[in-house]
N, C-alpha and C positions, 0 to 999 in steps of 0.2 A: 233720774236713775243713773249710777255711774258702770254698768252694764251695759248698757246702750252701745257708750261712745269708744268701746275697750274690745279689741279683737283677741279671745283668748286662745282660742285653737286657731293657728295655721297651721298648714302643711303645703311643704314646700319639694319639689324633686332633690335639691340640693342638700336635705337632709343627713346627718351621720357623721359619721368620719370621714374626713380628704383625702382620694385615693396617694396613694400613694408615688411618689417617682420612679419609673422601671429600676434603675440603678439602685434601691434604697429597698426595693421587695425580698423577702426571704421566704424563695421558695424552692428552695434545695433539702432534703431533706439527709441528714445524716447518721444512721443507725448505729449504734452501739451497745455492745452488750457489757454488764458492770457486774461485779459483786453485787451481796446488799451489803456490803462493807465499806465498798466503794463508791456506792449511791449514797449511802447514808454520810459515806461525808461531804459528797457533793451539794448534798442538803444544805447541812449544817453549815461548809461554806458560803453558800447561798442565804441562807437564814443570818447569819452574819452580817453580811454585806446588803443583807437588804435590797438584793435585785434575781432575780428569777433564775434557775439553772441552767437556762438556754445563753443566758446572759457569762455567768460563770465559764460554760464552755466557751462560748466563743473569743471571751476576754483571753482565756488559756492557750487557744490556738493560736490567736492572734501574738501572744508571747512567744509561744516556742516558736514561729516562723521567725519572730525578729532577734532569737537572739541563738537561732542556729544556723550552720550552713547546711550547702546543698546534701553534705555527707552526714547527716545530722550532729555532728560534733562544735563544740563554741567555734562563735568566729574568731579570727587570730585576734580582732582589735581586741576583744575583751579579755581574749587570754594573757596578752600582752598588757592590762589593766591589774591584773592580778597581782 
């Protein structure tokens, strides 16, 4: 019988998903309130791109940090690009 010699169920502690690296966890949480104007395009951008709205935000922040200064206005190199 080829039942016999075949282990079908294990179960293992090390099961799941791999936690995580402390540096790599997101667990800050950051509230915002939108339109549904403004949500629904956040959607739609999202839907687009094919990656989740938490994703879109963050990609977005991570832009306006690098391409503004402390004053939030352009940095000179790029205005100087113009």
């Amino acid at each position: 019988m080829l039942t016999d010699s075949v282990n079908v169920l294990h179960l293992s502690s090390c099961m799941g998903r791999p936690k995580l690296a402390p540096h790599l966890r997101r667990s800050k949480i950051l509230p915002v309130r939108l339109s549904a104007a403004e949500f629904a395009e956040l959607e739609r951008v999202a839907d687009l791109a094919d990656v989740s709205i938490g994703q879109v935000v963050r990609e977005g922040i991570a832009l306006y940090m690098t391409t503004k200064g402390k004053d939030g206005h352009r940095k000179r190199k790029e205005k100087n690009q113009r």
